[in-house]
C-alpha positions in Angstrom: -19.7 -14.7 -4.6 -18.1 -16.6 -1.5 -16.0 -18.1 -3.3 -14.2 -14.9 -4.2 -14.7 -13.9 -0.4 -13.0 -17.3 0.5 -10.1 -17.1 -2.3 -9.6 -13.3 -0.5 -8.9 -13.8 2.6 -6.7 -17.1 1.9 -4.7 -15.0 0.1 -4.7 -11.8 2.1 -3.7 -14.9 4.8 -0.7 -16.3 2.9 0.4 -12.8 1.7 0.4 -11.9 5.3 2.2 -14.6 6.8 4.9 -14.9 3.8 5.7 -11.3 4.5 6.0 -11.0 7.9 8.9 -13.0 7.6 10.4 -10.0 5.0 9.4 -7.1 6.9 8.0 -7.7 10.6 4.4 -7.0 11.9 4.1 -3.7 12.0 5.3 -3.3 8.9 3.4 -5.8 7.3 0.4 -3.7 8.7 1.2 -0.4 7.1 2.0 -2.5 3.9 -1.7 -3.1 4.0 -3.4 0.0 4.9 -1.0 2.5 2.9 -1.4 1.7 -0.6 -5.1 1.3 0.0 -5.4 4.8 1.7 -3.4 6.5 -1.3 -5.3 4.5 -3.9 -8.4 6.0 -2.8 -7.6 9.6 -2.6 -7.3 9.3 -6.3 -9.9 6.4 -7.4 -13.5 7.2 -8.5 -14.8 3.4 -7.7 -14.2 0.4 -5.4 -12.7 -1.3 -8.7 -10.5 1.5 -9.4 -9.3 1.4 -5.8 -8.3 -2.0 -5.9 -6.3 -1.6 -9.1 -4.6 1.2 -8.2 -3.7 0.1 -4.3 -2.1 -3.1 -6.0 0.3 -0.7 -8.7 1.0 1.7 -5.7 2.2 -1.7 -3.3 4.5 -2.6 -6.3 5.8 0.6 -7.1 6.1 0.8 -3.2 8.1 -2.9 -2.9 10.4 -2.2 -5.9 11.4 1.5 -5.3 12.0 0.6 -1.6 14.3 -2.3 -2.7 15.7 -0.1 -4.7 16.3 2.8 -2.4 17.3 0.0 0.6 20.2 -1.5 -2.5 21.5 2.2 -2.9 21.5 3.2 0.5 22.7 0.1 2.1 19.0 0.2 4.1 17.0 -2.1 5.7 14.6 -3.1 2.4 11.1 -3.0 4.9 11.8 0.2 6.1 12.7 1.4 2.7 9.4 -0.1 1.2 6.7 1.8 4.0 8.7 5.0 3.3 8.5 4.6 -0.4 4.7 4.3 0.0 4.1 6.9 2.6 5.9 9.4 -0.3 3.3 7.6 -2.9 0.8 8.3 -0.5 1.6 12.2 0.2 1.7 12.5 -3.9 -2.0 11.1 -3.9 -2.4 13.7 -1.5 -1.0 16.5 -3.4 -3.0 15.4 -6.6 -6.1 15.0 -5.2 -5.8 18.8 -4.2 -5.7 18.7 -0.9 -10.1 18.4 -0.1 -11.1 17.7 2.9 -11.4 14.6 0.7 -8.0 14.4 0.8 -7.4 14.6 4.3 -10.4 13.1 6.4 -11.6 9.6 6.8 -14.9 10.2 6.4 -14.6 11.0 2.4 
Protein backbone atom coordinates (compact mmCIF):
# COMPACT_ATOMS: atom_id res chain seq x y z
CA UNK A 1 0.00 0.00 0.00
CA UNK A 2 2.92 2.61 0.04
CA UNK A 3 3.45 2.37 -3.03
CA UNK A 4 0.16 3.84 -3.97
CA UNK A 5 0.82 6.47 -1.07
CA UNK A 6 4.25 7.19 -2.85
CA UNK A 7 2.88 7.19 -6.58
CA UNK A 8 0.16 9.97 -4.78
CA UNK A 9 1.90 12.39 -3.60
CA UNK A 10 4.59 12.37 -6.63
CA UNK A 11 1.88 13.10 -8.61
CA UNK A 12 -0.23 15.41 -6.47
CA UNK A 13 3.64 17.05 -6.56
CA UNK A 14 4.09 17.24 -10.30
CA UNK A 15 0.39 18.22 -10.86
CA UNK A 16 1.11 20.97 -8.51
CA UNK A 17 4.11 22.37 -9.77
CA UNK A 18 3.06 21.97 -13.59
CA UNK A 19 0.08 24.04 -12.73
CA UNK A 20 1.17 26.73 -10.87
CA UNK A 21 2.80 27.86 -13.80
CA UNK A 22 -1.01 27.87 -15.67
CA UNK A 23 -2.88 29.44 -12.85
CA UNK A 24 -0.77 30.89 -9.84
CA UNK A 25 -0.77 29.56 -6.15
CA UNK A 26 -3.70 30.44 -4.92
CA UNK A 27 -5.39 29.19 -7.50
CA UNK A 28 -3.70 26.11 -7.78
CA UNK A 29 -4.94 25.77 -4.05
CA UNK A 30 -8.69 26.21 -4.65
CA UNK A 31 -8.12 23.81 -7.78
CA UNK A 32 -7.39 21.31 -5.09
CA UNK A 33 -9.85 21.72 -2.43
CA UNK A 34 -12.98 22.70 -4.60
CA UNK A 35 -13.75 19.79 -6.64
CA UNK A 36 -12.97 17.60 -3.63
CA UNK A 37 -15.52 19.61 -1.38
CA UNK A 38 -18.33 19.38 -4.19
CA UNK A 39 -17.58 15.80 -4.85
CA UNK A 40 -18.39 14.94 -1.40
CA UNK A 41 -21.57 16.60 -0.87
CA UNK A 42 -22.83 14.16 -3.38
CA UNK A 43 -20.62 10.90 -2.90
CA UNK A 44 -21.75 8.01 -0.62
CA UNK A 45 -17.87 6.59 -0.30
CA UNK A 46 -14.18 7.67 -0.27
CA UNK A 47 -14.09 5.78 -3.79
CA UNK A 48 -17.01 7.64 -5.03
CA UNK A 49 -15.44 10.90 -3.82
CA UNK A 50 -12.38 10.45 -5.66
CA UNK A 51 -14.19 9.72 -8.95
CA UNK A 52 -16.38 12.22 -8.88
CA UNK A 53 -13.78 15.27 -7.55
CA UNK A 54 -11.60 14.18 -10.68
CA UNK A 55 -14.98 14.54 -13.42
CA UNK A 56 -15.91 17.79 -11.47
CA UNK A 57 -11.83 19.24 -11.96
CA UNK A 58 -12.34 18.40 -15.71
CA UNK A 59 -15.57 19.73 -16.23
CA UNK A 60 -14.14 22.64 -14.06
CA UNK A 61 -10.76 23.03 -16.50
CA UNK A 62 -12.69 22.69 -19.81
CA UNK A 63 -15.81 24.89 -19.08
CA UNK A 64 -13.46 27.63 -17.64
CA UNK A 65 -11.38 27.45 -20.87
CA UNK A 66 -14.15 27.61 -22.43
CA UNK A 67 -15.89 30.55 -20.71
CA UNK A 68 -12.12 32.39 -20.56
CA UNK A 69 -12.12 31.67 -24.95
CA UNK A 70 -15.69 33.42 -25.14
CA UNK A 71 -15.18 36.07 -22.77
CA UNK A 72 -11.64 37.02 -23.60
CA UNK A 73 -10.92 35.99 -19.65
CA UNK A 74 -8.06 35.15 -17.87
CA UNK A 75 -8.48 31.00 -18.31
CA UNK A 76 -7.47 30.41 -14.16
CA UNK A 77 -9.90 32.65 -13.04
CA UNK A 78 -12.43 31.28 -15.41
CA UNK A 79 -11.57 27.55 -14.24
CA UNK A 80 -12.10 28.32 -10.02
CA UNK A 81 -15.33 30.11 -10.97
CA UNK A 82 -16.51 27.29 -13.07
CA UNK A 83 -15.99 24.99 -10.09
CA UNK A 84 -17.26 27.18 -7.35
CA UNK A 85 -20.75 27.10 -9.71
CA UNK A 86 -20.17 23.07 -9.84
CA UNK A 87 -19.73 23.27 -6.27
CA UNK A 88 -22.96 25.46 -5.35
CA UNK A 89 -24.95 22.82 -7.80
CA UNK A 90 -23.59 19.88 -5.46
CA UNK A 91 -24.98 22.14 -2.94
CA UNK A 92 -28.35 22.51 -4.29
CA UNK A 93 -28.66 18.68 -4.94
CA UNK A 94 -27.56 17.50 -1.97
CA UNK A 95 -30.68 19.46 -0.51
CA UNK A 96 -29.19 21.80 1.37
CA UNK A 97 -28.46 19.39 5.01
CA UNK A 98 -26.55 20.52 7.36
CA UNK A 99 -24.62 17.94 5.35
CA UNK A 100 -24.56 20.20 2.85
CA UNK A 101 -23.26 23.06 4.46
CA UNK A 102 -20.91 22.10 7.58
CA UNK A 103 -17.54 20.50 7.73
CA UNK A 104 -18.22 18.24 10.13
CA UNK A 105 -20.63 15.95 7.81
Amino acid sequence: MTGYNTLLVVLTAVVVVGAMQVLGVILVAAMLVVPVAAASQIARSFRETTYLSVIFGQLSVIGGFAVAIGGELPSGGSIVVVAIAIYLLTVAASGFSVRAISAHG
